[in-house]
C-alpha positions as CSV (number, residue, x, y, z in Angstrom):
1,X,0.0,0.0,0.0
2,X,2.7,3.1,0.8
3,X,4.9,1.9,-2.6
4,X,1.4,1.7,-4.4
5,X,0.9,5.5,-2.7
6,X,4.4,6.9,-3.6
7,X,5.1,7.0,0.1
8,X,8.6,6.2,1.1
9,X,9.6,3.8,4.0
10,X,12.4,1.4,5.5
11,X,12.0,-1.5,7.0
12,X,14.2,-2.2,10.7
13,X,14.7,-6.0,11.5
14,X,14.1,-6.6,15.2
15,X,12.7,-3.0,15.8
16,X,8.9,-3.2,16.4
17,X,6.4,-0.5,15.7
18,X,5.7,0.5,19.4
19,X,9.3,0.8,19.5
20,X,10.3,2.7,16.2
21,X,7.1,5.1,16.8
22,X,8.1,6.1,20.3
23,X,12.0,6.3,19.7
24,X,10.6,8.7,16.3
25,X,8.6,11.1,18.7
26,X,11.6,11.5,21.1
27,X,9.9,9.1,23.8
28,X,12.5,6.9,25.6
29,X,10.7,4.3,26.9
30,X,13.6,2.1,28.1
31,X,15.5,4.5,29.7
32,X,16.1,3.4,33.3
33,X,15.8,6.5,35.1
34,X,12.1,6.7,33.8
35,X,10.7,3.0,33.6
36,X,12.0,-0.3,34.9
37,X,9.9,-2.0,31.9
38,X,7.8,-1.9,28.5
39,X,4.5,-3.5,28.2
40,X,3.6,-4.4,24.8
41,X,-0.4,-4.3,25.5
42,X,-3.1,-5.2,22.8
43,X,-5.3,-2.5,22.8
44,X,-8.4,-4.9,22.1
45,X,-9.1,-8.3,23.7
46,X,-10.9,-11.2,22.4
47,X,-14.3,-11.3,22.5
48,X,-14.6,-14.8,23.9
49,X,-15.1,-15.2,27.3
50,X,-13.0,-17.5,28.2
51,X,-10.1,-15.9,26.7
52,X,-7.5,-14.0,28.7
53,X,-8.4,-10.7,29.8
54,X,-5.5,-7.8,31.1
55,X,-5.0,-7.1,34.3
56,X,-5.1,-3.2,34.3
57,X,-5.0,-2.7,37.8
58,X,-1.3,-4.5,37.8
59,X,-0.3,-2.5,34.7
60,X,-1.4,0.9,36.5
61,X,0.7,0.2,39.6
62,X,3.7,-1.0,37.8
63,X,6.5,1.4,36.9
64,X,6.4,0.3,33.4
65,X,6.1,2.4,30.2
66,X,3.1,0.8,28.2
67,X,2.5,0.9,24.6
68,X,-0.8,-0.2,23.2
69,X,-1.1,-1.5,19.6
70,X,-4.3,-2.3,17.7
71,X,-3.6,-5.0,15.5
């Protein structure tokens, strides 16, 4: 789609999006004076039931930098 568009782009082996998109807007989210962690968080669950659901209470008391992707 962004070659069909004209749009340039380069692909990074091993760099995801959440991190290429933070690192781009000057967000350090592995620095260790800020975060001890990075959370890779789905920003929608299942809709099944039975399927595993986030524990957001745990995420907001942890001292982790979260990234939410929608996949």
């Amino acid at each position: 789609m962004l070659v069909a568009a004209g749009i340039p782009y380069e692909v990074v082996p091993g760099v995801t999006a959440a991190f290429a998109a933070a690192s781009h807007a000057g967000i350090p989210i592995t620095h260790r004076d800020l975060a001890s962690a990075v959370a890779l968080i789905t920003g929608h669950q299942r809709s099944d039931p039975a399927g595993p659901e986030l524990d957001y209470e745990s995420l907001a008391h942890s001292r982790a930098r979260w990234s939410f992707t929608w996949a």
